[in-house]
DRENFIMI-783675 format. One record per residue (C-alpha): residue in three letters; x, y, z. Coordinates in Angstrom, 3 decimals. Example, Ala and Ser with C-alpha at 12.3 -4.5 7.8 and 13.67 -1.06 7.14 Angstrom:
2
ALA:12.300:-4.500:7.800
SER:13.670:-1.060:7.140
This chain:
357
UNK:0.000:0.000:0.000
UNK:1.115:3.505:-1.296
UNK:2.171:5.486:2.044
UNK:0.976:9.461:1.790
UNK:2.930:11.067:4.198
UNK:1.462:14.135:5.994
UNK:3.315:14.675:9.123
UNK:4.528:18.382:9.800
UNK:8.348:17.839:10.488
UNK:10.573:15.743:9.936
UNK:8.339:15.290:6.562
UNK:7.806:14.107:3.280
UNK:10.966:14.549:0.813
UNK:10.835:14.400:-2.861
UNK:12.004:10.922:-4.001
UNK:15.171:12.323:-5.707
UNK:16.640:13.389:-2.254
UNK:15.751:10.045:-0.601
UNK:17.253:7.962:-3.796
UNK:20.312:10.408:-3.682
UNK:21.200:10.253:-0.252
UNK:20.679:6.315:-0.097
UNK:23.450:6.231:-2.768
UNK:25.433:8.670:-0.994
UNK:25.588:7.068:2.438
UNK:27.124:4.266:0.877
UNK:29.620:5.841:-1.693
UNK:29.786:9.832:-1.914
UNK:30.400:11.157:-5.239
UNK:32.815:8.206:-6.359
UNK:34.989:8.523:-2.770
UNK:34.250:4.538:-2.019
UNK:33.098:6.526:1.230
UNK:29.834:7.428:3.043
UNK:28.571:10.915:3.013
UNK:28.506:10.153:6.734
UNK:31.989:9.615:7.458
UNK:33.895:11.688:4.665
UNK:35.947:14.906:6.265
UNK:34.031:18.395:5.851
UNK:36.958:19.466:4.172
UNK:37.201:17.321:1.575
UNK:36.870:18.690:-1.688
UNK:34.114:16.763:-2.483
UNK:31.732:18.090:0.668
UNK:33.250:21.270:0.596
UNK:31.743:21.328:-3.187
UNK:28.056:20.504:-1.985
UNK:28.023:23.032:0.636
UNK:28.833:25.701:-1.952
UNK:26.365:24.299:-4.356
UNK:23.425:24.150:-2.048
UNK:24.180:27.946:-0.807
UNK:24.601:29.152:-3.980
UNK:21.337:27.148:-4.954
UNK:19.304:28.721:-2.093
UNK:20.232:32.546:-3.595
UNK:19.394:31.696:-6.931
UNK:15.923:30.334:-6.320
UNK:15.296:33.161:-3.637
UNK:17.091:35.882:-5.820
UNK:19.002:36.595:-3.136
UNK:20.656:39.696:-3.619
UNK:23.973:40.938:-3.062
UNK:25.403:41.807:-0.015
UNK:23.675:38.625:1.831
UNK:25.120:35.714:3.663
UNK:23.784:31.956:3.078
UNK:24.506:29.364:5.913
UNK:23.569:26.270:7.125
UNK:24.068:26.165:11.071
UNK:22.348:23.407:13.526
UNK:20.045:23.749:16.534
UNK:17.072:24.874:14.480
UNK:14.800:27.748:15.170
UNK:15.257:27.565:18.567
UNK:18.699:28.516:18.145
UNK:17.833:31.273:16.080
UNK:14.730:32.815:18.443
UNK:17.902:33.397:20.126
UNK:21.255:34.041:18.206
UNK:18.651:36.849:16.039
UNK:18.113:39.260:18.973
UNK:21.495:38.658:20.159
UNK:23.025:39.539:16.722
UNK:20.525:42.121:15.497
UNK:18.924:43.977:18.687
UNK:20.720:46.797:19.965
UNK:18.027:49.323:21.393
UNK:14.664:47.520:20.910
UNK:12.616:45.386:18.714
UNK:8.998:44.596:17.453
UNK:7.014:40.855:17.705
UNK:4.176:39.618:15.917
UNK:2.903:37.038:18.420
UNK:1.184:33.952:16.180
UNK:1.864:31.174:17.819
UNK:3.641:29.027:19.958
UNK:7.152:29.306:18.222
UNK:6.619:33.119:17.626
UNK:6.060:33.075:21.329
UNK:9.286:31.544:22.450
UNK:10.952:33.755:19.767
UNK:9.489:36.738:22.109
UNK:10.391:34.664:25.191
UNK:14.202:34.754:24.391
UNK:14.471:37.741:22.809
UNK:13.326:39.288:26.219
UNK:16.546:37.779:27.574
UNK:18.395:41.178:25.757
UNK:18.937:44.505:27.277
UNK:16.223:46.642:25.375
UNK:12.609:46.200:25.154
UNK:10.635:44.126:23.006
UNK:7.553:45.174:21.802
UNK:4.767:42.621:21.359
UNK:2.551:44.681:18.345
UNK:0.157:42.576:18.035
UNK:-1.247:38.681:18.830
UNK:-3.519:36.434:17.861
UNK:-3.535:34.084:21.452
UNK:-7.067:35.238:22.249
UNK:-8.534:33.062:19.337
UNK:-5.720:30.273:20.267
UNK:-3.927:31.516:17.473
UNK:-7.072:31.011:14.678
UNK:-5.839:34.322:13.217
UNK:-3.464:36.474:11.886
UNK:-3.709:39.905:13.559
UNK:-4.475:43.502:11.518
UNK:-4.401:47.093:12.125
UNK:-1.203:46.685:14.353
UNK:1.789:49.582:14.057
UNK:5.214:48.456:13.926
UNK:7.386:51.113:15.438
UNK:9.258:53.533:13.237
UNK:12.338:53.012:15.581
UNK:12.643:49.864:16.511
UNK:16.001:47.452:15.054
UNK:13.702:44.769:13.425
UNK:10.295:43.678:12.950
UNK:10.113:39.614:13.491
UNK:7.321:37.316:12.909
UNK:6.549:33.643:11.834
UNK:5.408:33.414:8.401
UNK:3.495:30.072:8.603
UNK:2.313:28.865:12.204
UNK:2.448:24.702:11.913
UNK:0.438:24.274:14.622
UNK:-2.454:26.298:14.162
UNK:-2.553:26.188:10.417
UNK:-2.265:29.843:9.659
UNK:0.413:31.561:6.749
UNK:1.619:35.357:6.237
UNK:1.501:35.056:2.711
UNK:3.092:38.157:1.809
UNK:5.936:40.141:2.658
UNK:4.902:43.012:5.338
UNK:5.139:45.859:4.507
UNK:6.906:48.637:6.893
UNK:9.838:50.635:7.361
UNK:11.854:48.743:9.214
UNK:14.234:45.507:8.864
UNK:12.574:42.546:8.885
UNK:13.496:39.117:10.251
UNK:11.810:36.200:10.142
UNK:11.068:31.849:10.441
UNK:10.217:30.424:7.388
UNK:11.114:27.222:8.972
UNK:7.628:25.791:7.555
UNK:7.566:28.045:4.739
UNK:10.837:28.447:2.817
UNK:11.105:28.004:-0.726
UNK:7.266:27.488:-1.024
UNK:6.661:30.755:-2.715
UNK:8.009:34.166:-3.662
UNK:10.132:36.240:-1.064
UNK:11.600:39.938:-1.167
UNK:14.856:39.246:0.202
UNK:15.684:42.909:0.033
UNK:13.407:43.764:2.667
UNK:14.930:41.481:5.348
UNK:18.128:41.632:7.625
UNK:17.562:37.755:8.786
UNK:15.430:34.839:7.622
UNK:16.199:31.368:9.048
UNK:14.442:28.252:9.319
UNK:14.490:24.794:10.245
UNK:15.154:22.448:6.625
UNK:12.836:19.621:7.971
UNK:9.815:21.129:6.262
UNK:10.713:21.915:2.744
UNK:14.183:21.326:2.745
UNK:15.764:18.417:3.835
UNK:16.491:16.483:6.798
UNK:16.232:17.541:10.308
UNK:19.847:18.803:11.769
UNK:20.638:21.701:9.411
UNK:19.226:25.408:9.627
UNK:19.150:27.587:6.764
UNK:19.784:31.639:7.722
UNK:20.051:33.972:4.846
UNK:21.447:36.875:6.575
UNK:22.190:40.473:5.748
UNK:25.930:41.248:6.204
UNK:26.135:45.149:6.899
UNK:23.084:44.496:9.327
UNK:25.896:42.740:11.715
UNK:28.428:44.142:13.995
UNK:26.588:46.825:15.448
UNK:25.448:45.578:18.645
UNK:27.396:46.730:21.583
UNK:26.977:43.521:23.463
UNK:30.007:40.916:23.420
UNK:29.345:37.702:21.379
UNK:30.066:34.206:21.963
UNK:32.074:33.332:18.840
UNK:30.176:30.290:17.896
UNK:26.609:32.575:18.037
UNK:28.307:35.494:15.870
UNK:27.118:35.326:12.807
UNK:30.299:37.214:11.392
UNK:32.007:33.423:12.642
UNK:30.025:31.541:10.440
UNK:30.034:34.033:7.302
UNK:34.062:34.038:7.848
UNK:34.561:29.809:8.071
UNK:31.940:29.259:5.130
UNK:29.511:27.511:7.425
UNK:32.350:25.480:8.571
UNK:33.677:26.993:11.951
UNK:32.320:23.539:13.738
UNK:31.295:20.603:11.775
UNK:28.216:21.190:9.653
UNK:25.628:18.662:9.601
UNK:26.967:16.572:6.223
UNK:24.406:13.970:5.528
UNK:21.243:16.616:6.380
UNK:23.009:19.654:4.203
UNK:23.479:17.074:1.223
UNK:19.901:16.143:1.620
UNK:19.051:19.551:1.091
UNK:20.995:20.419:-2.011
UNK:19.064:17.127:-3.455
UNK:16.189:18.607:-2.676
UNK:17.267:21.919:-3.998
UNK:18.244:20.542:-7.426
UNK:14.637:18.785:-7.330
UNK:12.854:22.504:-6.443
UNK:15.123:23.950:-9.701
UNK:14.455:21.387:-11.905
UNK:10.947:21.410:-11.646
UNK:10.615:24.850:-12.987
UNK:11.773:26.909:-9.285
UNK:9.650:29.382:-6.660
UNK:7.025:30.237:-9.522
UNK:6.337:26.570:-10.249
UNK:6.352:25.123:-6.912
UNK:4.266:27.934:-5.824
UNK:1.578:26.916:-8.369
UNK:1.574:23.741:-7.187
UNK:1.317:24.448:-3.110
UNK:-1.481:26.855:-4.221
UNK:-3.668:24.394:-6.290
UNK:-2.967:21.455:-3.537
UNK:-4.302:23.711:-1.061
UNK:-7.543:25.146:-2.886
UNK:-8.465:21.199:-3.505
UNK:-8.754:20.088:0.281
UNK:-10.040:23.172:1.635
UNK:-13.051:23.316:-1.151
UNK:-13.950:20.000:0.158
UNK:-13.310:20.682:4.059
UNK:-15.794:23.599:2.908
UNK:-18.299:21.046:1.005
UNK:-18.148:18.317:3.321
UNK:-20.842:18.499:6.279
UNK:-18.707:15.957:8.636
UNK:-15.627:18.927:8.639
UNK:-15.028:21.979:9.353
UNK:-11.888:24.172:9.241
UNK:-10.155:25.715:12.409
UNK:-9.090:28.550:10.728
UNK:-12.305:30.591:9.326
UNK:-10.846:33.697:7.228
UNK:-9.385:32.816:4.350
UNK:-6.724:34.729:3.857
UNK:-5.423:33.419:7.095
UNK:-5.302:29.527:5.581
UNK:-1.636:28.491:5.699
UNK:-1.162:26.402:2.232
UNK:1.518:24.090:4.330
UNK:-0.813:23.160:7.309
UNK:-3.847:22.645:6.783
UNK:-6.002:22.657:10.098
UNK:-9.867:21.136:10.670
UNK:-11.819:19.293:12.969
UNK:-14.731:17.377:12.852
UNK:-18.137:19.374:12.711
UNK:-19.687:19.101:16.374
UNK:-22.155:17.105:14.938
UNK:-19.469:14.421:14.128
UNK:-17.346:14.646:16.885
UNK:-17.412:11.675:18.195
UNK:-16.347:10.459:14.955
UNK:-12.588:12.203:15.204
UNK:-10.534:9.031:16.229
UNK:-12.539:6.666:14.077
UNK:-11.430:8.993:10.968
UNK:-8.059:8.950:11.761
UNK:-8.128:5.217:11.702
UNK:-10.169:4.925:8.929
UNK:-7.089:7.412:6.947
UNK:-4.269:5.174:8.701
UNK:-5.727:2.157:7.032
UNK:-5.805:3.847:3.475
UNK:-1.773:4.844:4.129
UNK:-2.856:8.225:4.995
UNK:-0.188:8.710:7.611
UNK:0.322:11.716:10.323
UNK:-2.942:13.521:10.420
UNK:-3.326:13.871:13.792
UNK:-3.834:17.639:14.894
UNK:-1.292:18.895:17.356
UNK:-2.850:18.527:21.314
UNK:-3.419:22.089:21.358
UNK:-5.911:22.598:18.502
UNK:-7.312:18.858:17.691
UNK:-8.683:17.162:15.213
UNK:-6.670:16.976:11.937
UNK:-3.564:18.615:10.215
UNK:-2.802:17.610:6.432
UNK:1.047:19.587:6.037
UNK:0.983:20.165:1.990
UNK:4.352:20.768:1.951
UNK:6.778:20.877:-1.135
UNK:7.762:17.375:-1.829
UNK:3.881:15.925:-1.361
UNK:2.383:15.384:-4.639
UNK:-1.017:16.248:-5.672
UNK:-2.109:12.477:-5.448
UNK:-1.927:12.293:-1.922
UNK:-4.264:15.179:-1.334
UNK:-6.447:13.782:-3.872
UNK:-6.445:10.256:-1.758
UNK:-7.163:12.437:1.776
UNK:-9.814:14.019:-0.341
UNK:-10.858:10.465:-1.198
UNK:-10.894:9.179:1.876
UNK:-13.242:12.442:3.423
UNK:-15.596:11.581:0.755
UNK:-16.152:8.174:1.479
UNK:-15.767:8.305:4.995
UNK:-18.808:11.046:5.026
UNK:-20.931:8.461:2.873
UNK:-20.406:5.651:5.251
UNK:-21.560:7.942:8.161
């Protein structure tokens, strides 16, 4: 049976990166060696580490005068090496969720105040906020640009007059993104990427260095710009998963192409969330749908029905559509790599499901 994988991290990879790294973990471009146990400063790593940065700022258009590198410790790493890097004086939140809230949590560890503009935690996150100002004199504006766990997206670049910084950790690569605009964007590859263990930070280089504070070398960005993401031993097997997956995204026609995808995936399972009586979506405007998480439940009158569902999916291979414990019900993650046939079999599945009950 046909496995359609919709967990939302670590998640579904295209089949090239899978078939590529299987070869590679047993001999790495012609080495008679692993991709697991060849030095980082071979030539032959040393060339896919290049690649995949260079790769990342010609699908982004990444202009010049930015920084690509892969680092570890994921977002959470990053909540915390961005304020410590960027915020000198003070610095503006969007609070969305429960990453953008731990973003806040360590930023607040920094001498200067952060500013929480706006949030969304009233609704349990159901929304993205409006109307909010964004200081004129603040370092950075940050927010979370897709919220995994409460299925909403920030679809477009804000638009103010500050520097911007942001986690696209769910997000990246999925659609069209002003670089320009930004002094830091990082995120977590095990969405869109690659596998878990590398983090991707595209980072403005004149934005750095003007913080008063001392820096612990290995959090200074400036270290990692200098040593080519190679100051400590970068993550080998998870950054050559990612350049698989980038020559996959470029190959496939790029950020236009994939974006027409995510978008027509998406459209097709919430039209028939919004046709089908037994479900009902958790996040009710719109424009606040995230296209990579896709949050319902089951209509009240169905409740009862939830776990029988999600069995019901599991034994048709629809795997990890359980909704996280702090919204319920169901979350389908459409990200990159899943093709339109497995939202077609959820879709399936709904249908049949809803004439059986």
């Amino acid at each position: 049976m046909k496995k359609h994988n919709f967990y939302a991290g670590p998640s579904i990879l295209p089949e090239f990166t899978k078939q590529k790294a299987a070869e590679a973990i047993l001999d790495f471009a012609g080495t008679g060696l692993s991709v697991m146990e060849v030095s980082h400063r071979s030539k032959e790593f040393i060339a896919v580490m290049e690649q995949a940065r260079q790769l990342i700022k010609e699908l982004l258009e990444v202009p010049d005068g930015y920084t690509v590198l892969f680092l570890q410790g994921g977002a959470s790493l990053q909540f915390l090496m961005a304020p410590m890097n960027l915020l000198e004086t003070k610095a503006a939140y969007l609070n969305t969720g429960a990453w953008a809230s731990k973003a806040i949590k360590e930023a607040k560890n920094f001498v200067g105040p952060v500013i929480e503009v706006a949030s969304s935690k009233d609704q349990n996150f159901n929304y993205i906020p409006k109307g909010f100002v964004v200081p004129h004199d603040v370092d950075f504006f940050h927010y979370t640009s897709n919220n995994t766990i409460y299925g909403t997206e920030i679809l477009k670049d804000p638009d103010v007059t500050v520097p911007l910084v942001c986690d696209m950790s769910s997000d990246i690569l999925s659609r069209p993104v002003d670089v320009s605009k930004y002094n830091l964007i990082y995120a977590g590859a095990q969405k869109n990427l690659g596998p878990s263990g590398a983090t991707v930070v595209i980072v403005k280089n004149d934005a750095l260095g003007k913080v008063t504070r001392p820096l612990p070398t290995m959090l200074d960005y400036r270290t990692h710009i200098d040593n080519g993401s190679m100051f400590n031993t970068p993550a080998t097997l998870p950054v050559f998963g990612c350049l698989q997956t980038l020559l996959w995204l470029k190959e496939l026609g790029g950020i236009t192409a994939i974006e027409k995808i995510n978008k027509s995936k998406a459209e097709m399972l919430y039209s028939e969330i919004e046709r089908n009586r037994m479900f009902v979506a958790t996040v009710p405007d719109h424009q606040d749908r995230s296209r990579m998480n896709v949050n319902f439940v089951m209509s009240p009158d169905f409740a009862e029905l939830e776990k029988p569902f999600l069995e019901f999916a599991k034994s048709r291979g629809l795997i990890g559509l359980g909704g996280h414990r702090s919204v319920g019900g169901f979350r389908a993650s459409l990200y990159n790599a899943l093709p339109v046939e497995s939202v077609q079999a959820l879709i399936d599945a709904m249908r049949e499901f809803e004439k059986q009950n």
